[in-house]
N, C-alpha and C positions, 0 to 999 in steps of 0.2 A: 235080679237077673232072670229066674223063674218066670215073673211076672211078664214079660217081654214078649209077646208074639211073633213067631217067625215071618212073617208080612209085614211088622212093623218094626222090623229091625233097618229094613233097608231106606227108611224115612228121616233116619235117627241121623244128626249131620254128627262125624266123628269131630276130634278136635281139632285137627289143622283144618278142614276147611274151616271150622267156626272162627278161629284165630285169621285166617285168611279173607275172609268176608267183611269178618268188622276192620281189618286194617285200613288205613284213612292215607292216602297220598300228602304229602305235604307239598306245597312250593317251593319250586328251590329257589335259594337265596339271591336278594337281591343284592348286585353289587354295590360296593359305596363309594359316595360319592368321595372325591380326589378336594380336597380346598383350594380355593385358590391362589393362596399366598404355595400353599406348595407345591401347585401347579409351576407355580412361577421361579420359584426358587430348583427346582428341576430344569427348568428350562435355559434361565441362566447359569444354571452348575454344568449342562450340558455343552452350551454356548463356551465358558470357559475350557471346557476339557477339547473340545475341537479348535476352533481359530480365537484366537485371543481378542476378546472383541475391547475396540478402544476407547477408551476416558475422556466424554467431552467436557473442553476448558470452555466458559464462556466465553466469549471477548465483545467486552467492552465496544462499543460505538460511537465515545465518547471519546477522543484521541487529547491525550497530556499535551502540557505544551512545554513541559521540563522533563529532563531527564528521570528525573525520578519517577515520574508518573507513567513512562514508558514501562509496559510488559517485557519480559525474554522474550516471547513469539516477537512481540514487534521489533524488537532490537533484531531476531536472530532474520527479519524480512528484511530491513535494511541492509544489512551485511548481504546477504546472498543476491541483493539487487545491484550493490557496489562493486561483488564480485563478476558480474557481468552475465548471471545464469538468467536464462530466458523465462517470461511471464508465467507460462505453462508448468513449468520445471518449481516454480516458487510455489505457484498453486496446490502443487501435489504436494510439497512438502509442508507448505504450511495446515492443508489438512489431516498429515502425518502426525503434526504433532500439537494440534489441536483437535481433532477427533472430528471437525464439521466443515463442510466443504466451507469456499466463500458464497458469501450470500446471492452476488453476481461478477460477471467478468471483470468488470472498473474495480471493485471493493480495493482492492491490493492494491491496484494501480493507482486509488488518487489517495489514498492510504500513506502511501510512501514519502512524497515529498513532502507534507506533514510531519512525517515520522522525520526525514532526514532535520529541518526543523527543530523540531524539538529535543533533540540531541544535542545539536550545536549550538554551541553559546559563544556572544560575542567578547574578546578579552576586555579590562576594564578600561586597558588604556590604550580604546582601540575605539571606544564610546564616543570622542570629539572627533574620528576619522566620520566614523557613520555620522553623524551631524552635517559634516560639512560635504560629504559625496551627498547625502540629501540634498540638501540647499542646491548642489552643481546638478543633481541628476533633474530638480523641476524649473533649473533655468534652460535646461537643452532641452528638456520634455515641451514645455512652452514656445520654445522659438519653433521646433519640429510642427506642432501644431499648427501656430499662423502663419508658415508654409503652405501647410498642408489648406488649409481654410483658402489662402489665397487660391492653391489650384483648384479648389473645388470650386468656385466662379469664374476661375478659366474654364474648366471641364464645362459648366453650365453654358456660357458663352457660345462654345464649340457645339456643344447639341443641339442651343435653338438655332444656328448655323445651317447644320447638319438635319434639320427638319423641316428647312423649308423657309427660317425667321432670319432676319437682318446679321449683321455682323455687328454685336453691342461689345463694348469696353464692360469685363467683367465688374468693375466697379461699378456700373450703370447696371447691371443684372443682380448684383446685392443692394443693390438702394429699390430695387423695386420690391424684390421678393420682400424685405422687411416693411416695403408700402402696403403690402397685401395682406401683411398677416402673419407675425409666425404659429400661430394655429394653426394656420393649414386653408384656413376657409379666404378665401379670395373676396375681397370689397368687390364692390360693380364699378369701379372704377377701370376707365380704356387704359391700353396700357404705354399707347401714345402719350396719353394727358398728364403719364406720370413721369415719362423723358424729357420734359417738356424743360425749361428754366427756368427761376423764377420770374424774371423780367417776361417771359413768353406768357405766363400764367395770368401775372398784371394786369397782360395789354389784353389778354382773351376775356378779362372780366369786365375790362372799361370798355369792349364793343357789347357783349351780355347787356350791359346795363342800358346801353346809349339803345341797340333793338328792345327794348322793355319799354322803352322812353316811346322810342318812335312807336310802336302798337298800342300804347294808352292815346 
């Protein structure tokens, strides 16, 4: 200490500054990262502790065609259609309790009569009734048809009428149209030539032949 110069005392760094000079800043800490499985598992913990979120059922697009094969939701749609509760009304419920809206507005709707269907089953000895209402419902279905076919070559009749053409015997307006084509595409045949009789036809080919005659 002797040794020590009074001028070089004040050069002399004491020890806190030295300690304070060489101290080094660190960086503070980075935060860590969050995983994401328990990102997730937060979110859905959250998710339950608020609104209970709901359990989607798949359903099938493939409709039973026996009872057994029918779901509860589809049974529980039937039921609620037979009770008479409105479209809208079934919609919300059946999203209720299946967790996923319908895929579009018909889904339900043609849904159902499938479903009623598939429910119902015919009794055993009820099996030769359905046979023979068969048989009776394609002999009524039949005759209602060649009705209906008759007026529709009246209705023809009446239009080419109605547009300016002759008044023809519907039967003479299906004998032609089937001269034409049922294709669709029209022979080049007049349409005179084809009302014609066949005695008319004859005699129009033995004068054809006799003018061929007379121009050779």
């Amino acid at each position: 200490m002797s040794n020590i110069k009074n001028g070089d005392a004040a050069t002399v760094p004491t020890k806190m500054e030295t300690d304070t000079s060489e101290e080094v800043k660190s960086p503070p800490p980075k935060p860590q990262a969050t995983p994401k499985s328990a990102s997730k598992k937060r979110t859905a913990k959250t998710a339950e502790d608020g609104t209970p979120t709901k359990k989607t059922k798949a359903v099938s697009k493939k409709i039973g065609t026996t009872p057994d094969e029918i779901t509860d939701e589809e049974r529980m749609l039937v039921e609620w259609k037979d009770a008479g509760r409105s479209w809208p009304e079934i919609m919300t419920e059946w999203e209720n309790i299946t967790g996923a809206a319908p895929s579009s507005r018909d889904m339900l709707r043609k849904r159902y009569p499938k479903l009623k269907a598939a429910l119902s089953v015919v009794k055993t000895e009820h099996i030769s009734l359905l046979m023979q209402a068969k048989s009776d419902a394609d002999e009524r279905i039949d005759k209602q048809i060649a009705m209906l076919e008759r007026k529709r070559w009246e209705t023809v009749a009446e239009i080419i009428k109605e547009l300016g053409g002759d008044e023809y015997p519907s039967g003479t307006c299906e004998k032609t149209w089937k001269q034409q084509g049922v294709s669709g595409t029209p022979k080049p045949t007049p349409v005179a030539a084809l009302l014609t009789t066949d005695e008319d036809a004859e005699t129009g080919a033995v004068k054809d032949e006799e003018m061929e005659d007379g121009d050779v």
